[in-house]
C-alpha positions in Angstrom: 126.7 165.4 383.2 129.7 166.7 384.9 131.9 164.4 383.1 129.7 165.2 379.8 130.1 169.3 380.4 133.7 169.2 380.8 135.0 166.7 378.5 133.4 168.1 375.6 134.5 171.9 377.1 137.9 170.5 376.2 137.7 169.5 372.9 135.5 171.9 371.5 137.9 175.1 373.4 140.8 173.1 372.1 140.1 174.0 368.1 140.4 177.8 369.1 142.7 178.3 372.1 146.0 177.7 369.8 144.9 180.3 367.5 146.2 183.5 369.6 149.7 181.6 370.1 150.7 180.6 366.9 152.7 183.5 366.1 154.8 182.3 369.4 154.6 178.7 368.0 156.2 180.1 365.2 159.1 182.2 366.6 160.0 179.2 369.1 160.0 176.5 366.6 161.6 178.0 363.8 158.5 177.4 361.5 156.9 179.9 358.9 153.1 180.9 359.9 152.2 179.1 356.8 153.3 175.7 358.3 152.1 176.9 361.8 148.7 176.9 361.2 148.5 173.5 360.6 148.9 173.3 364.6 144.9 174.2 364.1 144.4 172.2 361.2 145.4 169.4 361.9 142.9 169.4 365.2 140.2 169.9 363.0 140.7 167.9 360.1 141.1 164.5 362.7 138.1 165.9 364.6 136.1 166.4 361.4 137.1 162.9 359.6 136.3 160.9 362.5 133.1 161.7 364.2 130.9 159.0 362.2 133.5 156.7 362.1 133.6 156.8 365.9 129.5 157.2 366.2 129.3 153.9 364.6 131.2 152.2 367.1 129.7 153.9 369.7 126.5 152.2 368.6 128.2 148.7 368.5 130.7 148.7 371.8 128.7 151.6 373.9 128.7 155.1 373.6 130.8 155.3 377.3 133.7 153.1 375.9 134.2 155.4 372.8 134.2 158.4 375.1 136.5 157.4 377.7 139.1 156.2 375.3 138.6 158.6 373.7 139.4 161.3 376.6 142.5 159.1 376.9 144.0 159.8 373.9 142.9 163.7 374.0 144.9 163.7 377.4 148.3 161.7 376.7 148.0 164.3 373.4 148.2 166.8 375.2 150.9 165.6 376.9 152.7 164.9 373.8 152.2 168.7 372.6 153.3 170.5 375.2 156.9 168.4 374.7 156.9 168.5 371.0 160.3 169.7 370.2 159.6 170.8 366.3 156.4 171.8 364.6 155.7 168.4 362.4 156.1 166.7 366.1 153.4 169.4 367.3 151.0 169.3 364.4 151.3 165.1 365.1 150.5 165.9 368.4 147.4 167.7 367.6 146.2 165.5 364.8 146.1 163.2 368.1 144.6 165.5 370.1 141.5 165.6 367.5 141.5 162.3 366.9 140.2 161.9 371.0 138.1 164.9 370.5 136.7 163.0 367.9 135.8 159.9 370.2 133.7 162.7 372.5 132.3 164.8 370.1 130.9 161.9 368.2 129.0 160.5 371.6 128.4 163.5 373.8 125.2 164.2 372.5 123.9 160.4 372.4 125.2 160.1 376.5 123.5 163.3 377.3 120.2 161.5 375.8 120.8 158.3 378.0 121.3 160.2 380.9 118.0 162.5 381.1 114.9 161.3 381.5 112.6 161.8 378.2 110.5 164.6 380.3 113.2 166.5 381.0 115.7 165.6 377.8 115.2 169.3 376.6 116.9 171.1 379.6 119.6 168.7 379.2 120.4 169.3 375.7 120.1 173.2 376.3 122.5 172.8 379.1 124.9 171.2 376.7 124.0 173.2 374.1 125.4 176.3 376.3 128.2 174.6 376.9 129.4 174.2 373.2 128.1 177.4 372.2 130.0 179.1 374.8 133.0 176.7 374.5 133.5 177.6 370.7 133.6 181.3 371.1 135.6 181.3 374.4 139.0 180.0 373.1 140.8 183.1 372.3 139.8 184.6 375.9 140.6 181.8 377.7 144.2 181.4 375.6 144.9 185.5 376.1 144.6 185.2 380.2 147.1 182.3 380.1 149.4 183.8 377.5 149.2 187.1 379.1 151.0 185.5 382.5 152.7 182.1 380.8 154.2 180.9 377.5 152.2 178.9 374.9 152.4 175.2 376.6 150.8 175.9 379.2 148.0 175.7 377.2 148.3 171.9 376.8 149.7 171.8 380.5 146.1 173.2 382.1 144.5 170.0 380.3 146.3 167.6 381.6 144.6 167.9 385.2 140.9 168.2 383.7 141.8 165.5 381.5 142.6 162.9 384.4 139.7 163.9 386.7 137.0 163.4 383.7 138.1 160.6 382.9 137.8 159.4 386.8 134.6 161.1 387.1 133.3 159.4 383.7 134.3 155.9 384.4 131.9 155.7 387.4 129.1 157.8 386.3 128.4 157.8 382.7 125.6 155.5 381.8 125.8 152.3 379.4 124.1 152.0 376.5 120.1 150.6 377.1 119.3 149.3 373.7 120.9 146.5 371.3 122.2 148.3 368.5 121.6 146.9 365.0 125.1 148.5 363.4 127.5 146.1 361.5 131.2 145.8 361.7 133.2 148.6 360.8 133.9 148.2 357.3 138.1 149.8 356.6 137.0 150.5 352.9 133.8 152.8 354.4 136.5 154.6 357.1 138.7 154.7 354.1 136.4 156.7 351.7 134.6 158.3 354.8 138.0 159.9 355.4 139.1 160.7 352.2 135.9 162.6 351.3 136.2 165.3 354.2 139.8 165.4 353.4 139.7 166.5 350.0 136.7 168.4 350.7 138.5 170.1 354.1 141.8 170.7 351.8 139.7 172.2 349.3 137.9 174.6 350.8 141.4 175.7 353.2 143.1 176.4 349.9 140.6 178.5 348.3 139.9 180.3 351.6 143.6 180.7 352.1 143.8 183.2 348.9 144.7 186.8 349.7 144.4 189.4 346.4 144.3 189.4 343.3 143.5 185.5 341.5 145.4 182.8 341.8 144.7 180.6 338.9 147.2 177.7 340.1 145.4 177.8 343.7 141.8 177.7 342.1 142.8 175.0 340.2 143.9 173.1 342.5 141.2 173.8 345.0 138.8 172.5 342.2 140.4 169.9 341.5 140.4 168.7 345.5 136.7 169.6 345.5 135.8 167.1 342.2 138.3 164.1 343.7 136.1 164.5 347.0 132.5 164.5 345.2 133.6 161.6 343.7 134.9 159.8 346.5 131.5 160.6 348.1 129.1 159.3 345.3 130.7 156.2 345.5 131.2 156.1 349.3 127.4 156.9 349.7 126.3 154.9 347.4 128.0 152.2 349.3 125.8 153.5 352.1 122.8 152.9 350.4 122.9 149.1 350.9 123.6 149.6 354.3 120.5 148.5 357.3 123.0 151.4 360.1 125.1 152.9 357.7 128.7 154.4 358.8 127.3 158.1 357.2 123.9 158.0 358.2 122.0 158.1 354.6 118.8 156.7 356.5 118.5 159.5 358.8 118.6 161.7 356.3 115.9 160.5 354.5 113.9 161.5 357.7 112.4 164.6 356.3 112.8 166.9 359.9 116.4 165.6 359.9 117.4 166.5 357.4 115.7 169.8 357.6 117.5 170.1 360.8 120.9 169.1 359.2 120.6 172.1 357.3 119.4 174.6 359.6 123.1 173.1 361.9 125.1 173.8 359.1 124.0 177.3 357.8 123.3 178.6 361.0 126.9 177.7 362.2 128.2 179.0 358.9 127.1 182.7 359.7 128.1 181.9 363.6 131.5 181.4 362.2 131.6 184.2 359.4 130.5 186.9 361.7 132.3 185.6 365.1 136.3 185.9 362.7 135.3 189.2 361.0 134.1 191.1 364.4 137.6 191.2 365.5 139.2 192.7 362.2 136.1 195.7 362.2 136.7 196.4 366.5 140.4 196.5 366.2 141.2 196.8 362.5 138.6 199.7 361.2 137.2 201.1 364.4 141.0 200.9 366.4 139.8 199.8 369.6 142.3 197.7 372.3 142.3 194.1 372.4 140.2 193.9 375.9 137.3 196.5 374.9 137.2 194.5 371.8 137.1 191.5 373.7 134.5 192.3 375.8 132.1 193.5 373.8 132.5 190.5 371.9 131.6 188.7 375.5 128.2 190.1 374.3 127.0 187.2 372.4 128.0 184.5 374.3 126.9 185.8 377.6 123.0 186.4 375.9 123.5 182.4 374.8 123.9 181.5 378.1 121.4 183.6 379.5 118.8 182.3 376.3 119.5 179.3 376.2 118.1 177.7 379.1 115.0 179.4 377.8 114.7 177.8 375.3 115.5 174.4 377.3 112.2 174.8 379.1 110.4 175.9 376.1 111.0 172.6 374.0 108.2 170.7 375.6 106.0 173.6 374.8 106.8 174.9 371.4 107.2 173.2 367.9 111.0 173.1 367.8 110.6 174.7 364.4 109.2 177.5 365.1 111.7 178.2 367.7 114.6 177.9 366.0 113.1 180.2 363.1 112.1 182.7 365.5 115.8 182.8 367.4 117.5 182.4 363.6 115.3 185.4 362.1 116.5 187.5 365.2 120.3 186.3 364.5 119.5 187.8 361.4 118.0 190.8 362.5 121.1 191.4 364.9 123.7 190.6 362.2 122.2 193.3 359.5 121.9 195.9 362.5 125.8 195.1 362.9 126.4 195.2 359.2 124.7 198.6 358.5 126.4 200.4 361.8 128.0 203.6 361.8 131.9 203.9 361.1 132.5 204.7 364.8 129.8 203.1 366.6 129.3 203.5 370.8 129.9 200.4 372.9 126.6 200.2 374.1 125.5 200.6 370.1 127.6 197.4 369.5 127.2 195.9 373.1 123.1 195.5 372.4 124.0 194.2 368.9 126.2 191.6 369.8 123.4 190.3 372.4 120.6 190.1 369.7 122.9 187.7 367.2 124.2 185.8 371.0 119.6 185.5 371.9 118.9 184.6 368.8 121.6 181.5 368.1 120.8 180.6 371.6 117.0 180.5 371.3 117.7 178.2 367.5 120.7 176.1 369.1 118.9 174.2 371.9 115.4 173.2 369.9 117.4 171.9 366.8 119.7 169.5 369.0 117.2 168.2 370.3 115.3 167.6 366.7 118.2 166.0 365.6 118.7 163.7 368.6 115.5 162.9 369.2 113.8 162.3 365.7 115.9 158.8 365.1 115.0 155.3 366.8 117.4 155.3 370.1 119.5 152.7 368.8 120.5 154.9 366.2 121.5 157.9 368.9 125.2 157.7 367.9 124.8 158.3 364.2 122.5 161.2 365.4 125.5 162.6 368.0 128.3 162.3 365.2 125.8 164.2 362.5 125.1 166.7 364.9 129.1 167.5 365.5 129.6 166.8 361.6 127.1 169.5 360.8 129.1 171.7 363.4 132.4 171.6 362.3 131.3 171.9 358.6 129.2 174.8 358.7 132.6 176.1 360.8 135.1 175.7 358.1 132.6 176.7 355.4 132.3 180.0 357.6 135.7 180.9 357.1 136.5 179.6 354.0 133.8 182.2 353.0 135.2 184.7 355.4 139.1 184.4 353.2 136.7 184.9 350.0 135.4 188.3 351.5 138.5 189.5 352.2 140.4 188.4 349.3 138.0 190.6 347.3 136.9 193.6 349.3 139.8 193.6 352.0 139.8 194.1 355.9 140.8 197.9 355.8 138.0 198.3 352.9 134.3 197.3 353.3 135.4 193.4 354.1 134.0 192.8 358.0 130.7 194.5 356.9 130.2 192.3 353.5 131.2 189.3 355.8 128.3 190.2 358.3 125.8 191.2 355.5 126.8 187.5 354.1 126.2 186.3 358.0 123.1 187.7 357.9 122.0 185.6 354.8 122.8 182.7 356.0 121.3 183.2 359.3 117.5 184.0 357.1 118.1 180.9 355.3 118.8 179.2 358.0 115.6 180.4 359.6 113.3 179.5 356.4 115.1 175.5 356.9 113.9 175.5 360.3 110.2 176.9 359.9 109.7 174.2 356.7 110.0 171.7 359.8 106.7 172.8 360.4 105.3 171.4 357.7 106.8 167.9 357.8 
């Protein structure tokens, strides 16, 4: 679990921690922001494109395999970026970097089943489950306290370290798979389409997010036009699927009705994560002019009551339909997100502080339950699909977040009612979210 924790601490902290530096990525390099943010980009868009791909192979050569070659690759990456003389070097770089991430993200969850007994599986899952949760949001803190004392690589430069002791630490304790798996060679044509799909679909969505004022008819039309090539791509690539007895994107799991249920809840719930977690820091420093550090710790709020919850909710699995759970933490993410949303102009720290730590109990008391639906609902042998949807439906409910977040702003503006739409919108989500998880009590 050690090697588990940390390796997947890396590469879910690395698609944040680069945010608070680009403007220093930029000045160094000579680049425009524009170009810069593809440094984050392109770390998500590998990431993104090739958890199934890299699920499936877990299933065929072993989920440990997949993970440590993966940690490889994250770790001469981040080698590579803290060198990078020129921005398209860098943004290669990280493309690299996500394409290890990738190889862990897509596994984690399938070596965190094999490595707990079935009694006790729920803790484990809420232990990782704290871990990512905490790991998402802690980025930006994490990159201000080494900004604030060194320049920009030295982001990449802490990794390296880490990197080479997990991968020592995982190559003599993480387990081997325990039953035959059933997948089929990896097909290029499915990786092909598989990639091509989230692509358009990614670059869609980035471009219509991307908008600032006023309508861009050139931008929409492009961004539609991304959005049909990538639905088309998709029918055909899952109806390639179809015909498939351990499909590259996992069509039969979804036809498991508290799957798919589940699938949803991830993504939604994720979604309004996402959309509330970017607006919060326009409204603190923005609207209400606080400093960077209050703002910072209050935001601390949330992820401190996931920690706190999440264990919880860990020991509560055996005990308590996972549905209900999740609708019950989901419905008070709600609850906490509306309360934010329908504050006072100038609210009191405490006002915000006890907030914050309803939205952080609630997502915590959802996150832990659902993971372990998800993993758990499909045949073992089919644990790596399971581990590569449940990062899928991660990282898509997180670029739908702020793809809805640019929308907000485009129209209402951060200076005008903006943040509060955007956590209104959060709080939506969130109740939808909740009604996907209770209909798992009826399948």
């Amino acid at each position: 679990m050690a090697a588990i924790i940390l390796g997947i601490s890396l590469s879910v902290l690395d698609s944040t921690i680069v945010n608070l530096a680009l403007p220093d990525i930029t000045r160094d390099l000579g680049a425009s922001p524009s170009a810069a943010v593809w440094v984050v980009n392109a770390y998500q868009l590998a990431t993104l494109v090739l958890l199934l791909p890299f699920a499936h192979l877990g299933e065929r050569l072993g989920y440990r395999r997949v993970y440590l070659a993966g940690l490889a690759v994250f770790t001469a990456a981040s080698l590579l970026c803290v060198i990078a003389p020129s921005l398209p070097l860098l943004a290669g770089a990280r493309a690299l970097q996500g394409i290890g991430a990738a190889g862990m993200m897509s596994v984690n969850a399938a070596l965190v089943r094999l490595t707990y007994p079935v009694a006790s599986l729920g803790r484990g899952i809420a232990l990782n489950s704290v871990v990512v949760a905490t790991s998402s949001v802690a980025g930006p803190t994490i990159a201000a306290l080494v900004l604030s004392v060194a320049a920009w690589p030295w982001l990449f430069i802490i990794q390296l370290p880490l990197g080479i002791l997990v991968l020592l630490v995982g190559a003599r304790a993480l387990p081997h798979n325990t039953v035959k798996s059933t997948a089929g060679r990896l097909r290029p044509a499915d990786v092909v389409m598989n990639v091509l799909m989230f692509t358009l679909v990614f670059l869609a969505a980035d471009t219509l997010g991307a908008r600032r004022g006023g309508v861009e008819t050139g931008m929409v039309a492009l961004s539609a036009a991304m959005l049909a090539a990538g639905v088309a791509v998709g029918w055909v690539y899952i109806r390639r699927q179809l015909r498939e007895e351990s499909p590259l994107f996992p069509v039969d799991l979804l036809r498991i009705p508290v799957f798919g249920l589940s699938m949803c809840t991830s993504v939604t719930a994720f979604a309004a994560q996402t959309l509330a977690f970017i607006a919060l820091p326009f409204m603190l420093l923005e609207r209400q002019g606080r400093g960077h550090l209050e703002a910072g710790l209050l935001i601390t709020a949330w992820p401190a009551a996931v920690v706190l919850v999440a264990p919880l909710a860990g020991r509560l699995i055996p005990r308590v339909k996972g549905g209900l759970l999740g609708g019950i933490g989901l419905a008070t993410m709600a609850a906490g997100l509306a309360l934010l949303a329908l504050m006072p102009d100038q609210p009191t720290s405490a006002q915000l502080a006890w907030r914050l730590a309803l939205c952080g109990a609630g997502f915590g008391l959802f996150q832990s339950p659902n993971n372990h639906i998800i993993l758990t609902s499909p045949p073992l042998r089919r644990a790596g699909a399971a581990s590569g949807m449940l990062g899928t439906a991660r990282l898509t409910g997180q670029s739908a977040g702020a793809v809805m977040l640019g929308l907000v702003f485009s129209v209402w503006g951060v200076q005008q009612a903006g943040p509060e739409i955007a956590l209104g919108l959060a709080a939506l989500l969130a109740v939808t979210s909740s009604a996907f998880s209770l209909l798992r009590l009826r399948v």
